[in-house]
C-alpha atoms as one frame of an Amber mdcrd trajectory, in Angstrom:
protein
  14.486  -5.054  -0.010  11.041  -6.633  -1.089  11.119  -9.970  -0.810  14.296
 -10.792   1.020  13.911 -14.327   2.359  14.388 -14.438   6.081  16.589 -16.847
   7.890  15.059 -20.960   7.555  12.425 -21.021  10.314  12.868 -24.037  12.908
  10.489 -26.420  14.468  11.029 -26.374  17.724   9.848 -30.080  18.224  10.955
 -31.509  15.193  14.113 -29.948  14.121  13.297 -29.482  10.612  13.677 -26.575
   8.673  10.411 -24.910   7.500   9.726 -23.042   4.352   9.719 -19.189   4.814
   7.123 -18.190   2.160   4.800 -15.590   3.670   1.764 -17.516   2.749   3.971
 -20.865   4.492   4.703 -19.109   7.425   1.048 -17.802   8.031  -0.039 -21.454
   8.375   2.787 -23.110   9.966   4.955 -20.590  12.084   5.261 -20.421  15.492
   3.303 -23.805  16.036   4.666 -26.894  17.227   3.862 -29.762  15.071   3.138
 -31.812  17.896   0.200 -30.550  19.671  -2.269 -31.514  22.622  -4.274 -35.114
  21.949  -2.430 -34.483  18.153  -5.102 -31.368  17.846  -3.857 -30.602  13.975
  -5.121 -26.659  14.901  -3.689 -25.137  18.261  -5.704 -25.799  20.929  -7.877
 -22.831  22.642  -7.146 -23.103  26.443  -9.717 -21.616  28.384  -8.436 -20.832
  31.701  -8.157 -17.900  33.809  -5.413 -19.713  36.205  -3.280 -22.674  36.344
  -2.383 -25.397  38.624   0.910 -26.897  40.311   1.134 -30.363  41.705   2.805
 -29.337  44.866   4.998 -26.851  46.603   8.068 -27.918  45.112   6.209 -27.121
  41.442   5.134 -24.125  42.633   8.952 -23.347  43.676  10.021 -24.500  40.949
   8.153 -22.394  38.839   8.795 -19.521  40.507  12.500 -19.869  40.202  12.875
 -20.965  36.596   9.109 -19.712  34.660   9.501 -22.679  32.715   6.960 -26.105
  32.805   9.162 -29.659  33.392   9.631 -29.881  29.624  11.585 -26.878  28.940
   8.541 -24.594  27.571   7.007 -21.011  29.493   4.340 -21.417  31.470   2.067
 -18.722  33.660   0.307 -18.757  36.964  -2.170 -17.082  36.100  -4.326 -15.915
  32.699  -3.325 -12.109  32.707   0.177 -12.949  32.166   0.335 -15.698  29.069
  -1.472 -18.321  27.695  -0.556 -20.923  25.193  -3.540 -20.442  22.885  -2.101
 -16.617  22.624   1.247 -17.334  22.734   0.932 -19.550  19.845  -0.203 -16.600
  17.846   2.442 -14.379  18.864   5.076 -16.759  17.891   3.479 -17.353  14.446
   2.851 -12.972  13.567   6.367 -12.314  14.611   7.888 -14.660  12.000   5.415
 -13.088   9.874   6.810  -9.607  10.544  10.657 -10.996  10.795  10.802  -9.772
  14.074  12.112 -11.593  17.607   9.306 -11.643  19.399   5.162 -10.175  19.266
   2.949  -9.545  21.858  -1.127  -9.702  21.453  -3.509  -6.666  23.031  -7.118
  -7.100  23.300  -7.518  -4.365  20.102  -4.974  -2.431  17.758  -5.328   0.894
  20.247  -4.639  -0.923  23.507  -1.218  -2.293  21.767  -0.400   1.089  20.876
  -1.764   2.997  24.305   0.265  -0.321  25.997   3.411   0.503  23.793   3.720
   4.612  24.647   2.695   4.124  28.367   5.675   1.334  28.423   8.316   3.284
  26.756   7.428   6.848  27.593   8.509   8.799  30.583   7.125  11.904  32.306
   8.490  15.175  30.120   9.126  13.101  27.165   8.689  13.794  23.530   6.964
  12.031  20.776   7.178  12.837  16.631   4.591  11.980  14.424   3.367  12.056
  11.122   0.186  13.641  10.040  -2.212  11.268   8.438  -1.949   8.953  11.058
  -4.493   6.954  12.742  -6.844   9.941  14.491  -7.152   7.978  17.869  -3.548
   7.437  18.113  -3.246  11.233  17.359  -6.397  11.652  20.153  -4.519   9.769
  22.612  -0.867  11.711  22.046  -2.822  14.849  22.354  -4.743  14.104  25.161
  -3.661  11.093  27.814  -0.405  11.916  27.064  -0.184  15.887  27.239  -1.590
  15.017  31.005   1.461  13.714  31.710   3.448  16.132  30.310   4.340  13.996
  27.437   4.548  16.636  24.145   3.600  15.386  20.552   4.667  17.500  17.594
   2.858  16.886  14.422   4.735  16.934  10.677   3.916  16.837   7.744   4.010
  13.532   5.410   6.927  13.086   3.317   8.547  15.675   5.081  11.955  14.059
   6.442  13.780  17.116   7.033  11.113  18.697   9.370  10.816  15.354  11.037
  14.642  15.307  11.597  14.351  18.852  12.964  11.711  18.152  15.138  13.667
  15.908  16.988  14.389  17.473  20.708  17.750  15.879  21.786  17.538  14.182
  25.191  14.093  14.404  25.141  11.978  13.042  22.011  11.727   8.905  22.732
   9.555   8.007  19.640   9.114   8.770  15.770   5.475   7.054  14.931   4.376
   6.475  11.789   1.760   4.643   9.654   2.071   3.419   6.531   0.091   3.401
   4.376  -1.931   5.775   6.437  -5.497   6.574   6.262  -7.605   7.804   4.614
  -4.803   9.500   1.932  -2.692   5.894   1.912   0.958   7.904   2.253   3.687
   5.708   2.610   6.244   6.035   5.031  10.243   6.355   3.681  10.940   3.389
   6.175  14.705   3.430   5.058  14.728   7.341   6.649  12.730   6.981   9.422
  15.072   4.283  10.477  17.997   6.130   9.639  16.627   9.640  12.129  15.948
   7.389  14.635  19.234   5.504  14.401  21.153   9.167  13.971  19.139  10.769
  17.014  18.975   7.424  19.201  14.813   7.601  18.770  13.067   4.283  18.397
  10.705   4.168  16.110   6.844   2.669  15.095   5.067   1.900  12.234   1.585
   0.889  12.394   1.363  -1.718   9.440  -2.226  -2.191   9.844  -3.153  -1.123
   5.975  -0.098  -3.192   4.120   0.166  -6.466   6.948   3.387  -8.536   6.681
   2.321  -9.645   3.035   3.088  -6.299   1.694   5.775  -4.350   3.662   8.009
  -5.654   6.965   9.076  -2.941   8.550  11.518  -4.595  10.705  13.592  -5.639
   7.392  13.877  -1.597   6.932  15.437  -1.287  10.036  12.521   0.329  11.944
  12.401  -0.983  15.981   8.384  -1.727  16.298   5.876  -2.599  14.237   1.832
  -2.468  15.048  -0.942  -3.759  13.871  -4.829  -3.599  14.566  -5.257  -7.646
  13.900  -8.979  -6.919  13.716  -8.170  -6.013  10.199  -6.832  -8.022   7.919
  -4.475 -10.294  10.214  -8.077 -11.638  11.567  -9.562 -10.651   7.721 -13.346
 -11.685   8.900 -14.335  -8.715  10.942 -15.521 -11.189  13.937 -12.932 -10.416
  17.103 -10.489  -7.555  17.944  -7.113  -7.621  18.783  -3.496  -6.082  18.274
   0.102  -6.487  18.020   3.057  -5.360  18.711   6.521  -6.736  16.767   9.842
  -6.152  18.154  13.548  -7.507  19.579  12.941 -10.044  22.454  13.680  -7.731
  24.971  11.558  -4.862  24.363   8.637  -6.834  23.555   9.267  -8.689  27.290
   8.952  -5.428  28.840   5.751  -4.782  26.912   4.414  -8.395  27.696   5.004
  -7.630  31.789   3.325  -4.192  30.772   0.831  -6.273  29.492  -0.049  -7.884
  32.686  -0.214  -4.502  35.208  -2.149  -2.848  32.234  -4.417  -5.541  31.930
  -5.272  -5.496  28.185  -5.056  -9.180  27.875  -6.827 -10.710  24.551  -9.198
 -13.580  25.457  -8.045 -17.100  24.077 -10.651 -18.317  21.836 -10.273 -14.624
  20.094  -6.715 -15.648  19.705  -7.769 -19.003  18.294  -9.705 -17.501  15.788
  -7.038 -15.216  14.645  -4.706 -17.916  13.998  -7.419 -19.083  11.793  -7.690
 -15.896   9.826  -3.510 -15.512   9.540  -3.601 -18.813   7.848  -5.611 -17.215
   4.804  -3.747 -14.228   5.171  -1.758 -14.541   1.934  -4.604 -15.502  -0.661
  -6.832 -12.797   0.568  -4.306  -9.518   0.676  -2.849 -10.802  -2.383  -6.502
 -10.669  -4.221  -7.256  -7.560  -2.252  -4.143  -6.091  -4.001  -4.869  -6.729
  -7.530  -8.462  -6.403  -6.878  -7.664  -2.875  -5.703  -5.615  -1.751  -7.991
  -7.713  -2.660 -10.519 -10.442  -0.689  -8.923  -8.525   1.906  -9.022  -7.562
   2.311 -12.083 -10.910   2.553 -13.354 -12.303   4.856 -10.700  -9.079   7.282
 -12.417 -10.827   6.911 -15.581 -14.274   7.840 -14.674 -15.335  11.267 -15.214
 -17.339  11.314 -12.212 -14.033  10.694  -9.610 -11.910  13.598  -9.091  -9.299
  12.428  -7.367  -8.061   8.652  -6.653  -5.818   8.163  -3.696  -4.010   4.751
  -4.105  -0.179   4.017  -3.698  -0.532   2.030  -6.833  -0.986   4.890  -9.042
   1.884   6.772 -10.787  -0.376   9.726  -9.524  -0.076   9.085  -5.775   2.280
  11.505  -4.175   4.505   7.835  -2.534   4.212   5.891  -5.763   8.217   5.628
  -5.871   8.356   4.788  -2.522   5.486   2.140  -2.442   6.729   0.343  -5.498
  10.509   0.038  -3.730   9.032  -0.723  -0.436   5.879  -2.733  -1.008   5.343
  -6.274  -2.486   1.372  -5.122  -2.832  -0.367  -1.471  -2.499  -3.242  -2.785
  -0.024  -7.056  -3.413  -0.418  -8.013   0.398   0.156  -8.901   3.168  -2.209
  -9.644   6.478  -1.304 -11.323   8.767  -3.622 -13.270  12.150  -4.070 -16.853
  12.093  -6.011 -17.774  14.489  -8.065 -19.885  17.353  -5.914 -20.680  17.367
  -2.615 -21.461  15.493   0.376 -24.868  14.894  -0.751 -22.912  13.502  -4.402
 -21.247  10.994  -2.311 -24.054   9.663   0.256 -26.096   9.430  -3.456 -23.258
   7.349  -4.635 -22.666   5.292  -1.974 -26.126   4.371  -1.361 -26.733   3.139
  -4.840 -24.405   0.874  -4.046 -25.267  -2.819  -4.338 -22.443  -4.768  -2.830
 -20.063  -3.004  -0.661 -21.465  -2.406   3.337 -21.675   0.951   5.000 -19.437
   0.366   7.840 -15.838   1.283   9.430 -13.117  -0.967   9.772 -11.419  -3.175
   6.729  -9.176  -5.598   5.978 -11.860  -8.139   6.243 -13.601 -10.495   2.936
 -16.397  -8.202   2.702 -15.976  -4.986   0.759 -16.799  -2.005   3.351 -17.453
   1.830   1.812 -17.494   4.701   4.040 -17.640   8.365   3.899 -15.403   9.336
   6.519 -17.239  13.351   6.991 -20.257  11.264   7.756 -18.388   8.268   9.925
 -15.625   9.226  11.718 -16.161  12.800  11.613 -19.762  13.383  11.629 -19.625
  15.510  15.081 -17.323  17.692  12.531 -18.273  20.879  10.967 -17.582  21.113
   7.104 -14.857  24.024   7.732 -13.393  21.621  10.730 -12.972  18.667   8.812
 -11.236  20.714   5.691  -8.706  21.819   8.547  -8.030  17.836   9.077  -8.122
  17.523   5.764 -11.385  15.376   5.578 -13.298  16.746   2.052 -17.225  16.083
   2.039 -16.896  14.081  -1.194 -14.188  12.031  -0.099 -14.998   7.801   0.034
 -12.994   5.402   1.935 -13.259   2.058   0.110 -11.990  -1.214   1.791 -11.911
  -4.172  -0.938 -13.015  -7.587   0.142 -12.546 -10.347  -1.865 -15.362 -10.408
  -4.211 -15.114 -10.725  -8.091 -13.678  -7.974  -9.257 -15.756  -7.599 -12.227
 -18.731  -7.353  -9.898 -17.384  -4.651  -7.827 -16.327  -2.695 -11.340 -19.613
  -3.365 -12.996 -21.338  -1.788  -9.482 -19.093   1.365  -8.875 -20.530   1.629
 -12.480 -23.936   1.752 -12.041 -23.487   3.936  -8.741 -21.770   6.617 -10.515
 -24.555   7.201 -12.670 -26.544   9.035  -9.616 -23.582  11.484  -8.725
């Protein structure tokens, strides 16, 4: 299913049919061509409220949500704006879904999402490997409200199938790839369990974006992403998505505006300006990556490289029949210790100590020392966090720099 073209996208101003290239649609989807004072870039409306001209507006309004010319309006800046909605128009042709909906960061669409969906005494299935806040937040928030998360094991369909509590489970969530160990998800059964058992079901696309996998196209119901990553791709704002049919994502948008995790309009603004790059950058990010690598494989100093890419990684199959591109991650163990690593990574010339990715700088991590420093050695082997493992998130410098750098690092491990 990689690569299926979707349907001829429509101006709604114009009439004309639109190209529907993913690199074409990241510029041009979801805007209208004629904009405010003929702005060529949608315009960032700053408002926390809006006006009517008199009562009979206001009524008006009220009865029909619509301005005089046929398009939505809001009353007020919690519940819509047209900077954001612009955005949402243009990421959910981008992930061949109805309709999106934009969150102030990638955790308060997902928290936004389960506390839509999810009743009292429900039941969630998840993956392991999955985002560890998400997993916090199941655990946690939800268990208070008697909302149970069981846990399986990646790759395992037939557990998750059995896991599935008739009458009660609402959700099968998934990432894909996931981090730090970059398993890909089996969309194609996911979709089918859920269909089978009447579950809906999530991925969060953060690590591939709409370049390299749609979810939707595999039949799955929502799609997430942390647009602070690579959707945005210059690690300036945060925000998130969610992708979905028209009706779902409605409820979610109304959600939206009791829940109150509204993303600010000139943050919006600027990630329509990062989606418009979105193409050339994961597509360099992909080769660049697997390229990276590849080498890192070679070296006798790695022991382990964790990149769908690879005929080694446990999903290769799965990524190459899925995936257009294996992402601008690579996970790997140095040689040694934790001590090995921090040597490694602070010989390091050009990639940043930080968290996040996705964005044009290369970021390197050590995810015992990061994300898990408040971690024991034995507790993070239980999460399956090694000392020597390194997270690296590929910008989109020359690859021959990056190579001829992990180089010279290695030599201190």
């Amino acid at each position: 299913m990689v690569d299926v073209s979707l349907e001829q996208l429509t101006d709604d101003n114009t009439n004309e049919e639109l190209p529907t290239g993913a690199s074409t649609r990241a510029v041009h989807a979801g805007a209208a061509r004629q904009k405010a004072h003929h702005s060529l870039n949608s315009p960032v409306i700053q408002t926390a409220t809006y006006t009517f001209r008199d009562t009979q507006d206001l009524i008006d309004f009220m009865e029909s949500k619509v301005w005089g010319n046929g398009e939505a309006r809001e009353e007020y800046g919690r519940y819509g704006n047209p900077t954001v909605h612009a955005v949402e128009q243009r990421i959910a042709a981008l992930d061949a879904a109805e309709d999106s909906v934009l969150f102030a960061s990638g955790m308060s669409a997902m928290t936004s999402l389960l506390l839509t969906v999810l009743p009292t005494g429900s039941h969630i299935v998840m993956t392991g490997d999955c985002y560890r806040r998400t997993r916090q937040f199941c655990n946690t928030f939800l268990a208070r409200l008697g909302i149970e998360t069981t846990v399986v094991d990646c790759g395992d369909y037939d557990a998750l199938d059995a896991a599935v509590i008739p009458r009660r489970t609402r959700f099968i969530i998934s990432e894909s790839p996931t981090n730090p160990y970059l398993r890909v998800a089996d969309m194609e059964a996911i979709a089918e369990i859920g269909k089978r058992r009447r579950v809906m079901t999530l991925i969060d696309s953060t690590f591939a974006t709409p370049v390299n996998q749609r979810p939707i196209e595999w039949g799955i119901d929502f799609v997430v992403h942390s647009a602070t990553k690579y959707l945005s791709g210059h690690n300036d704002i945060l925000a998130g998505v969610v992708s979905g049919r028209a009706d779902r994502i409605k409820a979610l948008r109304d959600s939206r505006g009791v829940l109150g995790g509204v993303v600010d309009p000139h943050n919006a603004y600027l990630l329509e300006r990062g989606i418009k790059t979105l193409g050339i950058r994961v597509r360099q990010q992909n080769e660049t990556a697997l390229t990276v690598a590849r080498y890192l494989e070679r070296h006798p100093r790695i022991e382990r490289v964790w990149y769908p890419g690879l005929q080694s990684h446990p999903d290769h199959r799965i990524a190459v029949e899925q995936m257009s591109g294996f992402g601008g991650v690579v996970s790997f163990e140095v040689a040694g210790d934790l001590k090995s690593a921090s040597r490694f990574i602070d010989a390091l010339r050009v990639p940043i100590i930080a968290p996040s990715l996705g964005g044009v700088e290369s970021l390197i991590e050590q995810p015992a020392l990061m994300s898990f420093y408040e971690k024991t050695t034995e507790e993070r082997l239980a999460l399956g966090i090694k000392d020597n493992l390194v997270r690296f998130a590929v910008g989109i410098e020359d690859a021959s720099d990056l190579l001829a750098d992990l180089e010279q690092a290695l030599a201190f491990v």
